[in-house]
C-alpha positions as CSV (number, residue, x, y, z in Angstrom):
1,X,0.0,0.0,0.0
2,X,2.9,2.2,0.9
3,X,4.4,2.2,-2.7
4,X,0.9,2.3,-4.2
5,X,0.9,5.4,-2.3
6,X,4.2,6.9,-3.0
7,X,3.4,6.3,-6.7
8,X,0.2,8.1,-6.8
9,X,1.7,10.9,-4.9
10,X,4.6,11.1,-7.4
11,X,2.1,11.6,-10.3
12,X,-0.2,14.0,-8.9
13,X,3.2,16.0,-8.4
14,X,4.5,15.1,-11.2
15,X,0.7,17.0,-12.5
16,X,1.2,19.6,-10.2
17,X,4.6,20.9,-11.4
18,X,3.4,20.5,-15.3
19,X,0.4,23.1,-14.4
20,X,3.3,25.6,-12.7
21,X,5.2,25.6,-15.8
22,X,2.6,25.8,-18.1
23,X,0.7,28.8,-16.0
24,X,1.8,31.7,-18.8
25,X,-0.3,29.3,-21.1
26,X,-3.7,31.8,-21.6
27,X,-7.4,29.8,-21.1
28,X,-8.9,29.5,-24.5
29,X,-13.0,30.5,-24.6
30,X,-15.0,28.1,-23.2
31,X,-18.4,28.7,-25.2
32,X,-19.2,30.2,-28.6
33,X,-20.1,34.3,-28.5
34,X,-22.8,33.0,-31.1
35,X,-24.3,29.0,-30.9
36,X,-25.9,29.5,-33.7
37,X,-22.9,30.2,-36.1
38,X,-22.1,26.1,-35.4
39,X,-23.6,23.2,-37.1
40,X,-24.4,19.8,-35.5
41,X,-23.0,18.2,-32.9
42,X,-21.4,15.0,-32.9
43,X,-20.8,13.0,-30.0
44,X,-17.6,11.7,-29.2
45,X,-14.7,11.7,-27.0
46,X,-12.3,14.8,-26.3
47,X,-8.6,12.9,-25.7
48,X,-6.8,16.3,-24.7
49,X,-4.2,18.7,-26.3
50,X,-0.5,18.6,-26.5
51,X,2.3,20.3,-27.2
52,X,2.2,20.4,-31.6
53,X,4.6,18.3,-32.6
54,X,5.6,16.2,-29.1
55,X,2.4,14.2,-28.3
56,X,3.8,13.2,-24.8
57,X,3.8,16.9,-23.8
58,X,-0.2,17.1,-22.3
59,X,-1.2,20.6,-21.7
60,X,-2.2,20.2,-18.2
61,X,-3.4,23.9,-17.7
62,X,-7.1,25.0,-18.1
63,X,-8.1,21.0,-18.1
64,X,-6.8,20.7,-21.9
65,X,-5.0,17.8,-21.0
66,X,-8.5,16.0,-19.5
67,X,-9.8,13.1,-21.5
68,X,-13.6,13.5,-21.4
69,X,-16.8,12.8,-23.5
70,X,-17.6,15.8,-25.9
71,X,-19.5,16.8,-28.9
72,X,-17.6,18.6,-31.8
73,X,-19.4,21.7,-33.3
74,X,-17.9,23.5,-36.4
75,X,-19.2,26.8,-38.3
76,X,-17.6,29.9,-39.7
77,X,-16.3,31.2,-36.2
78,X,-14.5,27.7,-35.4
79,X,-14.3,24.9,-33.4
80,X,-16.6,24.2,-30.5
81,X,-15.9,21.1,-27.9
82,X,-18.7,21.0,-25.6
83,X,-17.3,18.9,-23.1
84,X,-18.7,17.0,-20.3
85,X,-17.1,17.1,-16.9
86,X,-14.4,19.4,-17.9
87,X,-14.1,23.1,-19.2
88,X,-15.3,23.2,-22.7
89,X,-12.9,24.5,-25.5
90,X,-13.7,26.8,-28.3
91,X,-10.9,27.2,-31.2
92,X,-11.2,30.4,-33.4
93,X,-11.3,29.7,-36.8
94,X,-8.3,31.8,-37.0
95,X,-6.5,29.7,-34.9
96,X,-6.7,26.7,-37.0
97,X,-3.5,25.8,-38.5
98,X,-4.3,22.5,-39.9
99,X,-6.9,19.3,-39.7
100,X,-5.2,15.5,-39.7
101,X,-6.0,12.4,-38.9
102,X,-3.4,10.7,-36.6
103,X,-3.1,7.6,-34.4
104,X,-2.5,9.3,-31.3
105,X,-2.4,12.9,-29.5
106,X,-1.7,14.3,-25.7
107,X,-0.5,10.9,-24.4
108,X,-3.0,8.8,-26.0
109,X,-2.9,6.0,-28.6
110,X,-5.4,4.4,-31.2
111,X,-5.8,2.9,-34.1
112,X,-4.4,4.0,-37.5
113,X,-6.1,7.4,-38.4
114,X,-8.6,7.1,-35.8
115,X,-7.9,10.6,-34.6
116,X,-8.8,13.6,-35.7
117,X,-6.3,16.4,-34.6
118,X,-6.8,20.0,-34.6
119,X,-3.6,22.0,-34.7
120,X,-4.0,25.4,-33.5
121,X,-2.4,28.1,-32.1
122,X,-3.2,29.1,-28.1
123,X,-1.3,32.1,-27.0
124,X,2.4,31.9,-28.7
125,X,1.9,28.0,-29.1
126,X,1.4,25.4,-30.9
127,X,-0.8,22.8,-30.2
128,X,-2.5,19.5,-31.2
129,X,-6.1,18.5,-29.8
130,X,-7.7,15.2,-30.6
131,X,-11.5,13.8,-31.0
132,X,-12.6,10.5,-31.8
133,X,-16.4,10.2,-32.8
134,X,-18.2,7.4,-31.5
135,X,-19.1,6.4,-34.7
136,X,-17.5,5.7,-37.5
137,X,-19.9,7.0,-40.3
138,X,-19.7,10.1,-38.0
139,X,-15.6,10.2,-38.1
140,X,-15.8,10.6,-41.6
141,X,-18.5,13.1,-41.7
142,X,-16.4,15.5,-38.9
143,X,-12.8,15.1,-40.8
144,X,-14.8,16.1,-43.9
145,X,-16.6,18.9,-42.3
146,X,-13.4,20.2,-40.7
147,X,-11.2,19.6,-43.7
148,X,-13.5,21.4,-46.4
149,X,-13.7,24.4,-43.4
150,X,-10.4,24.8,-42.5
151,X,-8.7,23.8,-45.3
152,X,-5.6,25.9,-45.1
153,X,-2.5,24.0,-44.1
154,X,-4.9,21.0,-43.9
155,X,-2.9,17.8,-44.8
């Protein structure tokens, strides 16, 4: 019990210290100025935001780095996560840097192209956030909405 103990207190440290450094990191909006400027949502799961380019490196700040069940939102003004149990995340449409599919982002690892990832910029960074829809007809239908919306630097 004692190590099981040591090692739970090492990661909420571990946490704890990840938050300090990221602090100058700013909070992006957590709901849209205007609802209706976003389509559908589709439910599916939020798996967090990383550092672009180092999916290891989980924003930890403004609970970015918090796996949690979401719907995905997209319109002229962005990108809308309405997440549950966590803050929810609004990207400006400016923001977008690119649209991908991946097999992994912020720690987390899936199937071949399972992942849809979002880079953006948040403050002076670069960042990746992932979805996966919880269906697969779904998938396609976000990645394509995304894609044809923010098409610039899309690969």
């Amino acid at each position: 019990l004692a190590l099981i103990a040591l090692a739970l207190w090492g990661m909420r440290r571990g946490w704890v210290n990840r938050q300090r450094r990221q602090a100058g990191i700013p909070a992006p909006a957590s709901a849209p100025v205007d609802a209706s400027s976003f389509g559908a949502a589709v439910p599916g799961l939020f798996l967090g935001t990383g550092v672009h380019g180092d999916w290891m490196d989980r924003i930890a700040v403004h609970d970015l780095g918090i796996r949690s069940r979401a719907t995905i939102s997209w319109g002229a003004d962005g990108i809308w996560f309405d997440r549950d149990g966590a803050r929810s995340v609004v990207i400006p449409a400016e923001a977008v840097l690119s649209v991908r599919t991946d097999r992994g982002v912020a720690g987390t690892v899936r199937a071949r192209d399972s992942v849809i990832v979002v880079t953006w910029t948040l403050g002076e960074a670069a960042v990746d956030t992932g979805f996966r829809a919880d269906e697969t007809a779904d998938h396609g239908t976000v990645l394509d909405g995304l894609m044809a919306s923010f098409a610039r630097g899309a690969h």
